[in-house]
C-alpha positions in Angstrom: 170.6 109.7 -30.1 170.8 106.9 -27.4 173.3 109.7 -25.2 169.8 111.8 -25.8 167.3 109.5 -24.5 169.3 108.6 -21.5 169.8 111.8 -20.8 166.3 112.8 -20.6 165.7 109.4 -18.7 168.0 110.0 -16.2 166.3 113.3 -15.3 162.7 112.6 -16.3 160.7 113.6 -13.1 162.4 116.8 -13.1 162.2 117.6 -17.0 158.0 116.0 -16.6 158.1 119.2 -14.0 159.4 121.7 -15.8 157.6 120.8 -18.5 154.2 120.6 -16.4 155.0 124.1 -14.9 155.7 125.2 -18.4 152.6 124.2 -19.8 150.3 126.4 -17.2 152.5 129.0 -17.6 152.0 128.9 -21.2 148.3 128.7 -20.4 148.3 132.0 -18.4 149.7 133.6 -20.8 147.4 132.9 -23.1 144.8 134.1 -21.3 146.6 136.8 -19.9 148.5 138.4 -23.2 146.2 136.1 -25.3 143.4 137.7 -23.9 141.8 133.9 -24.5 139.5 133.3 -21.3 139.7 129.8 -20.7 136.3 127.1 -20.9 135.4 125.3 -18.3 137.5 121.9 -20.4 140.3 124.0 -20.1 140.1 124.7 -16.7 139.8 120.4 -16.1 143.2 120.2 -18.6 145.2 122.8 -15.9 144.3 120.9 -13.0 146.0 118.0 -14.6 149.1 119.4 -14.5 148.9 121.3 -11.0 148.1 117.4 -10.1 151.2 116.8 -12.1 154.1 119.0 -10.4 154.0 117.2 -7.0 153.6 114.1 -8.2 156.5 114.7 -10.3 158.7 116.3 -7.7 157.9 113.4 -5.5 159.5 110.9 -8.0 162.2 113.3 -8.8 162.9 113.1 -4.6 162.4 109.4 -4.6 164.9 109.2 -7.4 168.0 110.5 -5.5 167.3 109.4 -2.0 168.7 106.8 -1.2 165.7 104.7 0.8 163.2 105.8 -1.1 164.8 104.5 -4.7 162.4 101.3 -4.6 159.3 103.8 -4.6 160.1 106.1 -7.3 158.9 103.6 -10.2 155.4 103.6 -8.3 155.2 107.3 -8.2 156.7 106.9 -11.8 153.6 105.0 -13.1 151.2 107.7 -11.2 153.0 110.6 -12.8 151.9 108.3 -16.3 148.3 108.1 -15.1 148.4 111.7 -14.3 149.5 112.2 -17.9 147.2 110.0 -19.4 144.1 111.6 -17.4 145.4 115.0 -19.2 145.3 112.9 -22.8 142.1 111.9 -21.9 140.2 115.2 -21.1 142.3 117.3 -23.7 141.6 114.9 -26.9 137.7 115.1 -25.2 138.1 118.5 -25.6 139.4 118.9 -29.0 136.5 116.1 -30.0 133.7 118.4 -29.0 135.6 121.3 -30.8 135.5 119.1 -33.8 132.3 118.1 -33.0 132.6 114.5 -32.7 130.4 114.4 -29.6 128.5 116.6 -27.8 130.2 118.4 -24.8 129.4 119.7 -21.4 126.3 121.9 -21.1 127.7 124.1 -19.1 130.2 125.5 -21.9 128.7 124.5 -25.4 125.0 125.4 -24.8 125.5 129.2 -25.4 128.2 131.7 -26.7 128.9 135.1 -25.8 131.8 137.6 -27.0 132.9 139.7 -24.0 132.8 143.6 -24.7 132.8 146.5 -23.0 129.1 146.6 -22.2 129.3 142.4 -20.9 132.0 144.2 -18.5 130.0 146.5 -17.7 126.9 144.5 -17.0 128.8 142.1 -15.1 129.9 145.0 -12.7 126.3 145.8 -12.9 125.9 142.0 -11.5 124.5 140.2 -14.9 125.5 137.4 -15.2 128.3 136.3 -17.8 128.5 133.0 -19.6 131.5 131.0 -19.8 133.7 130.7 -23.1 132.6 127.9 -25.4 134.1 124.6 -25.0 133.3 123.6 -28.6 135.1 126.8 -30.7 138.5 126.5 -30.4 139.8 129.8 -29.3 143.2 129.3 -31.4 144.5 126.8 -34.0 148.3 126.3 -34.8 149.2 124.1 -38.0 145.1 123.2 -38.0 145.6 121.4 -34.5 143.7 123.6 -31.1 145.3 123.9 -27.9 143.9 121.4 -26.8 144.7 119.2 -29.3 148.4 119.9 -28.6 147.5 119.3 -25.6 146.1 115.9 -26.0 149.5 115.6 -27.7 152.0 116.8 -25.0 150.5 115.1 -22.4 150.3 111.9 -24.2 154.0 112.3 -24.9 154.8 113.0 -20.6 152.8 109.8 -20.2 154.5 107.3 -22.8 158.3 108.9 -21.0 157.1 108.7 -17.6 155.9 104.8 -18.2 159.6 104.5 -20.0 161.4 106.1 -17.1 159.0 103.7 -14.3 159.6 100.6 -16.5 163.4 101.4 -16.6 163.8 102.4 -13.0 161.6 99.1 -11.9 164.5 96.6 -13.6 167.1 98.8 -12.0 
């Protein structure tokens, strides 16, 4: 287990990449395959982790070049805030689809179910509302996506403030 963990800490920034990549990728295909249009929340929780692949390539860089070593715990501990803003919207998120608090009026004010006459009408130039931040669009083991979300990001921000913490004693 410890040959694990070190493993996964000597490679964080890059792993904390893939795995950023691989969550909008998994997003996209969502909406894509999923046909699941993403809310307006949604959208926020993506941005985190387009925020997150250069700030994680930048560590992963800082890492392994020589000069720059002494840096790569500071981008480290931004990589963790970076996380911990995705933690932060995405458990928001799954709260208003709980209905614990109220969320954005932009997405929870009114729903609409897209057909083939909404597609029509917005060719037409009608306006279309946005998908409904508070209905959870898809539930796996009882938990949304963006409670997994809330989840996965929380987890890329407790390793990224392991691999800084580690990397600043070194």
């Amino acid at each position: 287990m410890r040959a694990l963990i070190a493993l996964v800490l000597r490679h964080w920034p890059f792993l904390a990449l893939i795995a950023s990549i691989g969550m909008l990728a998994i997003a996209h295909a969502f909406e894509t395959f999923g046909h699941l249009a993403p809310c307006t929340l949604c959208l926020d929780q993506r941005d985190v982790y387009w925020t997150a692949i250069p700030v994680c390539a930048a560590a992963w860089a800082a890492a392994d070049i020589k000069g720059f070593q002494r840096v790569a715990p500071w981008i480290g501990w931004a990589m963790m805030l970076v996380f911990l803003t995705g933690t932060a919207i995405a458990a928001y998120h799954a709260g208003v689809e709980w209905k614990f608090w109220p969320g954005p009026q932009t997405c929870t004010s009114t729903g609409a179910h897209a057909s083939a006459a909404d597609v029509a009408d917005l060719l037409n130039g009608a306006k279309v509302s946005a998908p409904r931040c508070d209905e959870a669009a898809w539930r796996f083991l009882g938990v949304s996506m963006a409670g997994w979300n809330a989840l996965i990001s929380l987890k890329l921000a407790v390793w990224s403030g392991i691999w800084s913490a580690r990397r600043g004693k070194a």
